[in-house]
NUBA-643306 format. One line per 8 residues: number of its first residue (from 1); their letters; for each residue x, y, z of C-alpha. Coordinates in Angstrom, 3 decimals. Each point is the difference from the previous one (the first is absolute). Example, Ala and Ser with C-alpha at 12.3 -4.5 7.8 and 13.67 -1.06 7.14 Angstrom:
1 = as = 12.300/-4.500/7.800; 1.370/3.440/-0.660
***
This chain:
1 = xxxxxxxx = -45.807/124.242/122.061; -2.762/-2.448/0.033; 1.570/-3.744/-1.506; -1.645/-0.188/-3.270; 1.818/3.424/-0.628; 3.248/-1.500/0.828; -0.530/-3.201/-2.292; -0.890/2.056/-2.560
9 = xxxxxxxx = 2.909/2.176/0.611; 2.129/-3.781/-0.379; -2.333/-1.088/-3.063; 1.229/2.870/-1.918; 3.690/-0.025/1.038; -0.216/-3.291/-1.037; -1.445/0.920/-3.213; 2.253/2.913/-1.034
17 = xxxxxxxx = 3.171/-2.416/0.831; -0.912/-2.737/-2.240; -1.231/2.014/-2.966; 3.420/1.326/-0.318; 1.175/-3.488/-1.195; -3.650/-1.890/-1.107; -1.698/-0.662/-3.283; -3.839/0.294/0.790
25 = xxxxxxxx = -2.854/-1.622/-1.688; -2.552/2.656/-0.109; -4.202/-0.326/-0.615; -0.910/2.933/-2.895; -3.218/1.390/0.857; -2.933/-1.885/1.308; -0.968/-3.534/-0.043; -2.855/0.075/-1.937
33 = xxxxxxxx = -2.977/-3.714/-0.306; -0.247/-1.293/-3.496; -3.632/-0.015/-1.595; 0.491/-3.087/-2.355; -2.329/-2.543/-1.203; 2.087/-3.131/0.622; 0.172/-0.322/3.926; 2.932/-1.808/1.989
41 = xxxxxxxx = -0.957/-3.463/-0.426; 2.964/-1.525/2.029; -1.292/-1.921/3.511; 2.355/-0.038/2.988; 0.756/-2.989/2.149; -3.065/-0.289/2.068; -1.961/0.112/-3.479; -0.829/4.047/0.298
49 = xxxxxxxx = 0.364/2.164/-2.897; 3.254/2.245/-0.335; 0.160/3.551/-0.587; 2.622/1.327/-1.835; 2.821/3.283/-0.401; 1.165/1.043/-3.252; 3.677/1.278/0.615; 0.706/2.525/-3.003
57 = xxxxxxxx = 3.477/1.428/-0.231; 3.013/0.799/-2.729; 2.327/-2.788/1.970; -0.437/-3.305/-0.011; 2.052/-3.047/2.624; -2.559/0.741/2.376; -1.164/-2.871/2.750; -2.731/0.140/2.534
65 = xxxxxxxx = -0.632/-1.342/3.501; -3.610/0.327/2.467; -0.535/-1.255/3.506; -2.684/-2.373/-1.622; 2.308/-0.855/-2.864; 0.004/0.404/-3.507; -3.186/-2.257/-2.138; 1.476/-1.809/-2.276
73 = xxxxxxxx = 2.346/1.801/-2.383; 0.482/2.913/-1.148; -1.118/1.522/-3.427; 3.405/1.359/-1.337; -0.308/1.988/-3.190; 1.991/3.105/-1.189; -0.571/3.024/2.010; -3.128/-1.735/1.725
81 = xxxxxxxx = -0.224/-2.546/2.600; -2.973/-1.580/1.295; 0.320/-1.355/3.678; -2.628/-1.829/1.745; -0.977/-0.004/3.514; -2.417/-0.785/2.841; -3.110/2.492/0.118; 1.032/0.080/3.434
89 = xxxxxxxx = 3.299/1.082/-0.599; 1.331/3.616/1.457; 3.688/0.460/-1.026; 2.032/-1.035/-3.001; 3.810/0.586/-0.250; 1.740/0.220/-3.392; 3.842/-0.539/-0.301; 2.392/0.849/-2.572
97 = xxxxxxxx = 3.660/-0.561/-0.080; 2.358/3.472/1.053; -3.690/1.548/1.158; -1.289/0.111/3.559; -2.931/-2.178/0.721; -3.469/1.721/-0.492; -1.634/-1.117/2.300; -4.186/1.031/-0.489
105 = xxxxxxxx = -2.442/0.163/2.686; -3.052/0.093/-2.315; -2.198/1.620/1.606; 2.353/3.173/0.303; -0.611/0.205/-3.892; -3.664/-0.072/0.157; 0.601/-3.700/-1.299; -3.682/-2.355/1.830
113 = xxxxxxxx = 0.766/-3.359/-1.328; -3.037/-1.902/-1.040; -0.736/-3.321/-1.667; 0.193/-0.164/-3.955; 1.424/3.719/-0.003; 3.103/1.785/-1.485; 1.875/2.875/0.702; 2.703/1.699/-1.694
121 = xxxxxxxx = 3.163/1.831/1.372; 2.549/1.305/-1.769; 3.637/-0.670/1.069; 3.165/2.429/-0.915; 3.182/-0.936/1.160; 2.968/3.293/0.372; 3.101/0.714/1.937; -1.093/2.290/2.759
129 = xxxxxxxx = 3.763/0.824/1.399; -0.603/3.700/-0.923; -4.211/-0.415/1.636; -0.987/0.363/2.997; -3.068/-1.127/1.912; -1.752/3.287/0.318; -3.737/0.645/2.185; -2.037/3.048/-0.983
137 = xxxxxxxx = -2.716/-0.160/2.075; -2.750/3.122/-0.762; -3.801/0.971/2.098; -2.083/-0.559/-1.709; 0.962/-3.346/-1.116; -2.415/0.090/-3.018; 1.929/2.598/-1.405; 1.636/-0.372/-3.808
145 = xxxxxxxx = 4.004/-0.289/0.143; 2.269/0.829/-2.659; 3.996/-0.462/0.172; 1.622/1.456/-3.224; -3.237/1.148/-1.317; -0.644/-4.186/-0.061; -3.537/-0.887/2.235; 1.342/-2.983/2.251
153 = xxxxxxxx = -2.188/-2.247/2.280; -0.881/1.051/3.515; 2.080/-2.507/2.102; 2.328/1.492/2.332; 3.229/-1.165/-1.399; 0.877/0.930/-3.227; 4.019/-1.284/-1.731; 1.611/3.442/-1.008
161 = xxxxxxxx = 3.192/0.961/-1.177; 2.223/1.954/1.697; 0.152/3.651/-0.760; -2.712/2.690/-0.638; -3.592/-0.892/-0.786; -2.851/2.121/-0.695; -3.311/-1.139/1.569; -3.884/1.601/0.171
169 = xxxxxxxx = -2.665/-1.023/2.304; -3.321/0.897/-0.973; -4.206/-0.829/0.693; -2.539/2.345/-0.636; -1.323/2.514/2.632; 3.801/0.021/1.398; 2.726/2.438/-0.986; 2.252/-2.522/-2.200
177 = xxxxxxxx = 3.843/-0.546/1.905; 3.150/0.935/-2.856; 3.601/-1.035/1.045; 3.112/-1.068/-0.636; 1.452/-2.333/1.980; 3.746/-1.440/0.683; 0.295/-4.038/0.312; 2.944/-1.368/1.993
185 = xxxxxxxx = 1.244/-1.999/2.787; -1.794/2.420/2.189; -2.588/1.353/-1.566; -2.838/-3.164/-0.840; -2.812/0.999/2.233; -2.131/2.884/-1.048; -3.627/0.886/1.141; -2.328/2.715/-1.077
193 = xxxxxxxx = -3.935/1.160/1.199; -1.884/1.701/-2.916; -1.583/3.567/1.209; -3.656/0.419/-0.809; -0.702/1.941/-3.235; -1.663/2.949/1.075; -2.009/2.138/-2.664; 1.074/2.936/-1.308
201 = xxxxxxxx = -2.074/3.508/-0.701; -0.986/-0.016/-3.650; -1.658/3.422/-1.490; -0.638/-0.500/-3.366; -1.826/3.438/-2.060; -0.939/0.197/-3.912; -0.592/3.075/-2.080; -2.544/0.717/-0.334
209 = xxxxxxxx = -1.668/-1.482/3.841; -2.655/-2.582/-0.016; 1.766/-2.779/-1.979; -0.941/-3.632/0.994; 3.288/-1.949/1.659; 0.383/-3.210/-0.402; 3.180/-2.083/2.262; 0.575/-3.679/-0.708
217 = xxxxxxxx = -3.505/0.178/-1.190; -1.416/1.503/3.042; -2.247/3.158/-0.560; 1.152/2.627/2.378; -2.271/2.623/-1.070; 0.256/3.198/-1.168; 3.184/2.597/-0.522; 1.395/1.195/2.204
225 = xxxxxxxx = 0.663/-3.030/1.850; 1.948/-0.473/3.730; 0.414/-3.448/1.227; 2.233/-1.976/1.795; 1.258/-2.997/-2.234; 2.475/-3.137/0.645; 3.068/0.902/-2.159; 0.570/-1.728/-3.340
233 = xxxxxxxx = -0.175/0.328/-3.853; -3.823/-0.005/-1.200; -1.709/0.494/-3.162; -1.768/3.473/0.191; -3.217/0.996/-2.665; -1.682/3.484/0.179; -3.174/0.669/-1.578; -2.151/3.327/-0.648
241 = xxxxxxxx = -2.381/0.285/-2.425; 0.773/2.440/-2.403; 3.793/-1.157/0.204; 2.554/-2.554/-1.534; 0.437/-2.630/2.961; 2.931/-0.913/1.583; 1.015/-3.517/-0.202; 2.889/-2.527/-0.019
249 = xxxxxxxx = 1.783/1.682/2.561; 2.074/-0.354/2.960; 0.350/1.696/2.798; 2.200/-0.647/3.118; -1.101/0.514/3.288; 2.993/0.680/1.866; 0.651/-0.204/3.732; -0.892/3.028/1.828
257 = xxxxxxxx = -2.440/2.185/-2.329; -0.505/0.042/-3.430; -1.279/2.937/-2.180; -0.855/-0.745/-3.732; -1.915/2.524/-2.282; -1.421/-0.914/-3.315; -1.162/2.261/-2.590; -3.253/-0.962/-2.437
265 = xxxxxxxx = 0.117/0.618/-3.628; -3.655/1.272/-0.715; -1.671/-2.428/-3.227; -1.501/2.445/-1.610; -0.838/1.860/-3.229; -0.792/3.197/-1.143; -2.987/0.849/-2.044; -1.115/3.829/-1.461
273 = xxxxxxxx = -2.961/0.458/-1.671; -0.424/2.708/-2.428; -3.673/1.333/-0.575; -2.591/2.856/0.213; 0.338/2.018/3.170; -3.682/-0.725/0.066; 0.144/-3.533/-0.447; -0.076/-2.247/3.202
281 = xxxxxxxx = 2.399/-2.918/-0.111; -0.481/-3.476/1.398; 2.621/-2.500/0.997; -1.321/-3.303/0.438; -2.921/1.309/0.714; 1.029/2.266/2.365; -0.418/4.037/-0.634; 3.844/1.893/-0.033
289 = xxxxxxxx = 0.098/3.395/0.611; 3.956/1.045/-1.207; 1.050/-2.314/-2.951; 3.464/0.505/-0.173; 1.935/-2.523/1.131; -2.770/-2.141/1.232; 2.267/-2.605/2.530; -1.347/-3.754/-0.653
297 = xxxxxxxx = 1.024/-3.284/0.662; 1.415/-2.000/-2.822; -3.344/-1.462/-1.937; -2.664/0.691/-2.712; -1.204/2.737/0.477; -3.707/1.339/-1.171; -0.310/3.625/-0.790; -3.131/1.715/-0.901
305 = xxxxxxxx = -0.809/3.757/-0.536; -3.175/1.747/0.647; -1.157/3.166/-1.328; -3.963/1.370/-0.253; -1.227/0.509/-3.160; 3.264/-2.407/-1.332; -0.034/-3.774/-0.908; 1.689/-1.761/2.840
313 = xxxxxxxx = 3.517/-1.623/-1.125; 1.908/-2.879/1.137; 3.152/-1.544/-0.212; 2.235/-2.863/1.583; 3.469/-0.076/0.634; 2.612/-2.501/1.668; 1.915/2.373/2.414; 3.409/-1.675/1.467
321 = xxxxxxxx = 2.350/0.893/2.437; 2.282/2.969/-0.401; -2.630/1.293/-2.865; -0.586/3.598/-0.886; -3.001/-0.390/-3.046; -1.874/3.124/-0.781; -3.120/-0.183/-1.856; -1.951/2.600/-1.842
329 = xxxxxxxx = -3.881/-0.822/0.080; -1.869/3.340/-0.470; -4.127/-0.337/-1.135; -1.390/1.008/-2.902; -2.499/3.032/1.317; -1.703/2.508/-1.984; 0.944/3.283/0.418; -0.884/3.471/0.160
337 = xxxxxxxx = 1.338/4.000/0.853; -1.352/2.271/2.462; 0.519/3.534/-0.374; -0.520/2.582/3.118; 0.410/3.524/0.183; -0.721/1.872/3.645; 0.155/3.195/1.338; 1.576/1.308/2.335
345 = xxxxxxxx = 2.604/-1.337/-1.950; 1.953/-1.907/2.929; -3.022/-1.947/1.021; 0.233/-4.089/0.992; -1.296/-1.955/-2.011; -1.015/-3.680/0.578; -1.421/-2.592/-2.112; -1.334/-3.220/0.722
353 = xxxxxxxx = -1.508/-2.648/-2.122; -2.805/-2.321/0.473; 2.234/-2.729/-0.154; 2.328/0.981/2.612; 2.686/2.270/-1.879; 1.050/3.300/1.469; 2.132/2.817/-1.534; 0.838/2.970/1.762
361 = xxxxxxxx = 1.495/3.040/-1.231; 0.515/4.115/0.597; -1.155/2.758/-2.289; -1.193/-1.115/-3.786; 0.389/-3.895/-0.696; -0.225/-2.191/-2.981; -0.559/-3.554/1.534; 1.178/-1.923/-3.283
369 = xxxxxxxx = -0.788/-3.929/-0.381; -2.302/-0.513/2.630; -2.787/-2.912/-0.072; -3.005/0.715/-1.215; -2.949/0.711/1.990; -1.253/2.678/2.284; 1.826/1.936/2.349; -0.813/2.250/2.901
377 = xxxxxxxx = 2.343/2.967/0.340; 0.409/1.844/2.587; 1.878/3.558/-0.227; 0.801/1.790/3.688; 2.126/3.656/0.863; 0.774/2.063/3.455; -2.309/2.219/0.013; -3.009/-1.220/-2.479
385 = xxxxxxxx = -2.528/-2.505/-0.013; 0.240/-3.252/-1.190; -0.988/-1.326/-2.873; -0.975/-3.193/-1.455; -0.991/-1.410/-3.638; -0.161/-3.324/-1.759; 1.231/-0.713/-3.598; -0.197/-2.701/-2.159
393 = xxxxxxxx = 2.995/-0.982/-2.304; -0.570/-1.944/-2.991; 2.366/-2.396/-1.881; 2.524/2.249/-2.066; -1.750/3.230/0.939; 1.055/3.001/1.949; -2.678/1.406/2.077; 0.550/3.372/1.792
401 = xxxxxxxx = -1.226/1.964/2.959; 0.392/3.466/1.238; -0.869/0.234/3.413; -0.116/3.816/2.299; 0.200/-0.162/3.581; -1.823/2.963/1.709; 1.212/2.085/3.546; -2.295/-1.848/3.027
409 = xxxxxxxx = -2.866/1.968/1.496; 0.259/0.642/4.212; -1.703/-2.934/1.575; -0.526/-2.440/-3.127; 1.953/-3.348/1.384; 2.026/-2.335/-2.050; 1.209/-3.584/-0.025; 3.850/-0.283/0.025
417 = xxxxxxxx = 1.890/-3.729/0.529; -3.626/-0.907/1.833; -0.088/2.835/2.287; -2.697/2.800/0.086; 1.506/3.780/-0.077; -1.740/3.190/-0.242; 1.026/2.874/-1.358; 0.606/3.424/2.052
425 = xxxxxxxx = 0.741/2.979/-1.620; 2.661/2.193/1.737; -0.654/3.063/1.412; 0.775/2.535/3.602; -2.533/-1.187/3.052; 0.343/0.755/3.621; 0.916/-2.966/2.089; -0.511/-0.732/3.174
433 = xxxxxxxx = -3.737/0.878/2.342; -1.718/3.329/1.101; 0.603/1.483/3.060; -3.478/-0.805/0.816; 0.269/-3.696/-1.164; -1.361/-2.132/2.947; 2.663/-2.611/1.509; 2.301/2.167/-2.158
441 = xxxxxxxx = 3.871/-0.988/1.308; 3.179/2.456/0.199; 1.857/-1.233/-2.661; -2.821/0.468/-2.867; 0.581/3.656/-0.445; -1.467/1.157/-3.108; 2.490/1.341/-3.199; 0.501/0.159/-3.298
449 = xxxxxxxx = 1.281/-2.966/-2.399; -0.018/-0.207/-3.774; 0.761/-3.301/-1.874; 0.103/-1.021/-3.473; -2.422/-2.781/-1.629; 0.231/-3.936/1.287; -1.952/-2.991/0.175; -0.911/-1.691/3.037
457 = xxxxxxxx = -2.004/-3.106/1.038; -3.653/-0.577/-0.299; 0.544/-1.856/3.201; 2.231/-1.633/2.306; 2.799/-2.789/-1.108; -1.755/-3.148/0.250; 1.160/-3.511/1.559; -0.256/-1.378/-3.232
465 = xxxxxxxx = 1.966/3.114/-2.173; 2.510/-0.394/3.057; 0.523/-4.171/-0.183; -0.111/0.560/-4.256; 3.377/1.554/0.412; 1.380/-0.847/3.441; -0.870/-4.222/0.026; -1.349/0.590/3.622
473 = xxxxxxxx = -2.700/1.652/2.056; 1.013/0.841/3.084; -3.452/1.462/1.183; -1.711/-0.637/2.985; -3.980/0.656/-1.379; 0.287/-2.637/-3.138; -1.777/0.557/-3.124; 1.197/0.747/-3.854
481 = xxxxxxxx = -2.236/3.477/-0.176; 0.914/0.697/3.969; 2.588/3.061/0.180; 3.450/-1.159/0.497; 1.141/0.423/3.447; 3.083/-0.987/2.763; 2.232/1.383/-2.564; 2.773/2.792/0.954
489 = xxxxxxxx = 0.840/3.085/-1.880; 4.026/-1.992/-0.602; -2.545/-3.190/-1.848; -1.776/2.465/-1.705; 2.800/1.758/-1.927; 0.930/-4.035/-1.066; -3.471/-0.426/-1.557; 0.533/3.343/-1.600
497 = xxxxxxxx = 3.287/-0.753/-1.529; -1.584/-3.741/-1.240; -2.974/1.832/-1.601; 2.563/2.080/-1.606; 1.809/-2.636/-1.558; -2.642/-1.801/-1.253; -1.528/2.741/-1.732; 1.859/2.860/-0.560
505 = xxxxxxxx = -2.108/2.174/1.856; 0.931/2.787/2.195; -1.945/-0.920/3.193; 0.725/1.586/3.498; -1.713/0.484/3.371; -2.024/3.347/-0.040; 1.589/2.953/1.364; -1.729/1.087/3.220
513 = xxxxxxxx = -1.275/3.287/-1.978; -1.368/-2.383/-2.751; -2.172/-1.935/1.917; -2.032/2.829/2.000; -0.192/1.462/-3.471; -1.569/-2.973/-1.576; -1.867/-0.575/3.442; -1.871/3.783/-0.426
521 = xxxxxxxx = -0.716/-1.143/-3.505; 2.633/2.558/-1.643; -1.928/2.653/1.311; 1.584/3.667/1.572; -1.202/-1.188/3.216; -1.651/-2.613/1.874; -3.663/0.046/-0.610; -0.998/-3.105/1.972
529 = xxxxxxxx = 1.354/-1.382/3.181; 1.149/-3.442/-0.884; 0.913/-1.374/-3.678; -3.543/1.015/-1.916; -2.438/0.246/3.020; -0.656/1.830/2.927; -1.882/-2.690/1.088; 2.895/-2.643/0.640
537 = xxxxxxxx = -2.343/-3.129/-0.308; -0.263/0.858/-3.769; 3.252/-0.222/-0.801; 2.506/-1.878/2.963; 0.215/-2.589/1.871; 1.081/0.171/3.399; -0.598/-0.920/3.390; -3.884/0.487/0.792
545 = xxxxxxxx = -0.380/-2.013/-3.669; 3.032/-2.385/-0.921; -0.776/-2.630/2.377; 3.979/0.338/0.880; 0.827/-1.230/-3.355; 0.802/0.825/-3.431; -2.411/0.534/-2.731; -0.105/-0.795/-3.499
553 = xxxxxxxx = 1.507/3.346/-2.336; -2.467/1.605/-1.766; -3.416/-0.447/2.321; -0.450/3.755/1.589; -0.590/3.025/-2.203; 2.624/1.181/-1.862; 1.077/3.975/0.060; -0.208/2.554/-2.711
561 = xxxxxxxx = 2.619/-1.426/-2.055; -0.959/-3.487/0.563; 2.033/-1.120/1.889; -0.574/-2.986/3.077; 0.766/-0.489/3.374; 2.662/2.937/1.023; -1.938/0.161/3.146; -0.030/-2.862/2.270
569 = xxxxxxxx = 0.447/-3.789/-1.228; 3.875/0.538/0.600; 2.656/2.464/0.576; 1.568/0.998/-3.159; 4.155/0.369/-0.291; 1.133/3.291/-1.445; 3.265/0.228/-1.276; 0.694/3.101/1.900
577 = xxxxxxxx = -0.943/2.822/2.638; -1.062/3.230/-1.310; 0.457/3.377/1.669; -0.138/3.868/-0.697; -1.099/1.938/-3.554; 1.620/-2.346/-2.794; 0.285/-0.800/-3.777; -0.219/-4.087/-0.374
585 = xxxxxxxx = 1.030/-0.620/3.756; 2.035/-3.341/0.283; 0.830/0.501/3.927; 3.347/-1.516/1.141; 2.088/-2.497/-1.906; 1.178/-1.411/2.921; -1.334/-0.541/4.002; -1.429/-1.912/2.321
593 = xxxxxxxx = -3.902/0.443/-1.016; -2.191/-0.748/-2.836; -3.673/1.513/0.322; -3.337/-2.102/-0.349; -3.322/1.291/-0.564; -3.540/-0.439/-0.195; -1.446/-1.900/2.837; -0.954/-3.732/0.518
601 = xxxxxxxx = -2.506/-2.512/0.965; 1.529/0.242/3.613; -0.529/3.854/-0.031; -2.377/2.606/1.986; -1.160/2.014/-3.408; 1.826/3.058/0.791; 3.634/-1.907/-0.897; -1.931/-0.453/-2.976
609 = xxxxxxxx = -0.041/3.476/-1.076; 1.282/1.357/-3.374; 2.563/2.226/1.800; 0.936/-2.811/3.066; 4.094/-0.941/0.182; 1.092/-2.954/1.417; 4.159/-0.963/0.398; 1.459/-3.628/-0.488
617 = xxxxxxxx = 3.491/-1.067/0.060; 1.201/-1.429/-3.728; 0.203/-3.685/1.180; -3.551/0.091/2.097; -2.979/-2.424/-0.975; -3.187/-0.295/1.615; -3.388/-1.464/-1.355; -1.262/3.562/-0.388
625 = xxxxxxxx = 2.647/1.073/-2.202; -0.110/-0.507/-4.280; 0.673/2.557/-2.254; -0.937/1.241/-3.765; 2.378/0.987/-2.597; 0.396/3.076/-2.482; 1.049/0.075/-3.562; 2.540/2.572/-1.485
633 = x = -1.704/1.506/-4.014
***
């Protein structure tokens, strides 16, 4: 043990002995230097001013003594002495009958004497027979101590009861130190080292995501958020627009992790609009296509209503939070009846106006309380023609139309939903190619197939047709009036059941029988070689003409029922294979292969004859590969 030890050691023992019988004079907090206009005028011996300590304290009978001396006398009032002393001075001991000297090296209390200057101390005088000297010494030695919840001043030695204390050590950044600790003759030396405060994981989320967090008034973006964070109690504010913010809240981030969800309360509105199905409906300008229960922010709100041949109306309202205002703003319009009768007496009917409006209806309609004006109807069955007429309805009037659809003639074509069919009447036709057929292949055996009446395309499914309903072209020749192609009998069947949905049409691939039907122009047997011509240049294109490319639908010569391109251009998908003496063939429901026919820009003309077969698996795609689709009467 090194010497100082061992006279501390002594100090103490001394200490502890002596406070067991001692009344102690004792300094209460720190010395603090007087700001006061009237400076310490007293001189000294040698003619140098004094400076000056104020000695504050519930006792009085106290008496003073300096290694200088005491200037001149002392101030004595109640409670408050004044005593004078050299500015050089550097201790001052103060006596007091049945009290232990205090005796005050001055610059242990912070106390730099100067000339003209005053300091205060304060001065409390207590039997310590049940205190004890006791050190408390603490890393890092800026830290905050508290003994009984009471913040005390850093020095070392503190004067503490005997018995149990509580004391708390804290600084920020460090894990704070809580005990409880037992003062008696053996126990007056503690020490303690703070631990550095190490973050903890925070994850904070809000419902709904994308919320704006806000710690202590630092922005750490966006929910969900995963940080690490000191621990402590901070204010927390969430923000989303759209939502009731979060404020003036706490939240404790805890040693370790901490996991906090909040949930936002949306500050909204709710706004329906009652009107004209007809009418178009603006919401601060801004066009709403389903008015019920319109969701808005709390604010005025400016509604206007739209409606040809209508004045435009207009109305404001103050929407607030948790609303639910509905509003009925229907225009004034005049109005009209239209009356149709059609046979066959199922027929579709559909009417559209020349502002927009469009009625639709089956069999024998009265369209009551439509707009005025002039309307186009159109009037469509399986099996007939299409028809189309325009009427004009006047204000109160009823104005009627009878409209007869009529059977379609073999070969006339017709527009349906934008695509170009042609009628063939059914009838028994020998498919397949003479014996004597040049190039003629095994499989094309000639026999005997009837089918009933269908429509089928004036020409092959265009890119454009395709992307209408599909969103995409996945072609490899581009070009809106280029035959789709690099799309596989399975993609095929989706376009099908699209088109089917969006107009209510029966639409399929042609059977393999179809197609060489339609290909000999409906005839009872093939009178030309290729699709209309003997002469293949006339009517395909293929590989001696194409270029190696598509070719625009529609530019050879169509065949005897008018029909384009079902030799060369592109292999066609059938739906089917056909084989043997048949009624309405429809080939296997299920298997492995799908038949394609007709030729292609990449062909040698004879796989570009009427009666060639070709075989492609269902999920197969080239660029020579499209198809063209039939229509059920």
């Amino acid at each position: 043990m090194k010497k100082t030890n061992i006279f501390f050691l002594l100090i103490f023992g001394f200490l502890v002995t002596n406070a067991q019988v001692t009344n102690e004079l004792n300094i209460i907090g720190k010395a603090k230097k007087l700001d006061t206009g009237e400076m310490v005028a007293r001189r000294d011996a040698n003619g140098n001013y004094c400076a000056a300590i104020q000695v504050v304290s519930n006792q009085d009978g106290f008496t003073y003594d300096s290694f200088d001396g005491i200037v001149g006398n002392i101030d004595d009032k109640p409670g408050m002495d004044m005593v004078y002393l050299t500015s050089t001075e550097r201790v001052l001991q103060i006596f007091k009958s049945g009290f232990k000297p205090l005796k005050l090296i001055l610059s242990d209390y912070g106390i730099v004497l100067k000339a003209r200057e005053v300091w205060q101390i304060e001065i409390n005088g207590e039997n310590t027979a049940n205190q004890l000297p006791v050190t408390i010494r603490f890393t890092p030695a800026d830290a905050v101590l508290l003994i009984d919840d009471k913040v005390v001043t850093t020095s070392a030695t503190q004067n503490i009861s005997v018995g149990q204390h509580s004391i708390r050590i804290t600084k920020d950044g460090f894990q704070p130190i809580e005990k409880n600790i037992t003062v008696d003759d053996k126990n007056v030396f503690f020490e303690y080292k703070l631990l550095k405060q190490a973050d903890a994981a925070l994850q904070i989320e809000t419902i709904p995501e994308g919320a704006i967090i806000y710690l202590d008034g630092v922005n750490l973006g966006e929910s969900p958020i995963a940080a690490f964070y000191k621990p402590g109690n901070y204010p927390v504010k969430i923000t989303k627009e759209g939502y009731v913010s979060i404020e003036n809240q706490m939240l404790e981030v805890k040693t370790s992790q901490t996991i906090k969800s909040y949930t936002l309360e949306e500050n909204v509105g709710y706004l329906t609009v009652n009107t004209h199905p007809l009418a178009s409906v603006f919401i601060n300008n801004e066009k709403v296509t389903n008015c019920k229960n319109i969701k808005l922010s709390p604010q005025l709100v400016k509604i206007k209503v739209e409606m040809p041949k209508a004045e435009t109306q207009e109305q404001q309202i103050v929407l607030k939070r948790n609303d639910r205002q509905v509003i009925d703003m229907f225009p004034n319009v005049q109005t009209g009846s239209l009356q149709i009768a059609v046979t066959p007496f199922d027929a579709n009917i559909e009417v559209t106006g020349d502002a927009g409006e469009r009625y639709i209806a089956t069999g024998m309609k009265v369209f009551e309380d439509i707009p005025v004006g002039t309307y186009t109807i159109k009037v469509s069955a399986n099996a007939y023609t299409i028809a189309t007429e325009t009427a004009l309805v006047k204000t109160g009037e009823t104005t009627n139309k009878s409209i007869r659809l009529l059977k379609p003639v073999a070969g006339i074509s017709t527009s349906t939903d934008g695509i170009e069919m042609v009628f063939v009447k059914g009838g028994t036709f020998t498919m397949g190619s003479p014996a004597n057929e040049p190039n003629r292949r095994s499989d094309e055996t000639q026999h005997q197939v009837t089918l009933s009446d269908f429509y089928i395309g004036k020409y092959e499914v265009t890119q454009k047709q395709w992307t209408a309903i599909m969103g995409s072209n996945p072609s490899n020749f581009k070009g809106d009036n280029l035959p789709v192609e690099r799309v596989s009998w399975n993609e095929v069947q989706k376009f099908i059941q699209k088109l089917k949905l969006k107009t209510g049409k029966k639409y399929r691939l042609p059977t393999e029988a179809e197609w060489e039907y339609a290909a000999q122009g409906a005839s009872t047997g093939s009178s030309t070689l290729y699709a209309g011509s003997n002469n293949i240049d006339e009517v395909a294109w293929y590989n001696n003409n194409s270029g190696f490319t598509t070719h625009t639908v529609r530019q050879k010569k169509a065949n005897g029922l008018g029909i384009y391109d079902m030799s060369g251009n592109v292999w066609e998908w059938c739906s089917d294979y056909s084989s043997g003496s048949q009624s309405n063939p429809q080939g296997a429901s299920s298997g492995a292969g799908r038949m394609d026919r007709g030729g292609s820009w990449y062909n040698v003309p004879q796989r570009c004859r009427v009666s060639d077969r070709d075989f492609s698996y269902p999920d197969d795609k080239s660029y020579f590969l499209g198809f063209r689709l039939v229509l059920v009467p």
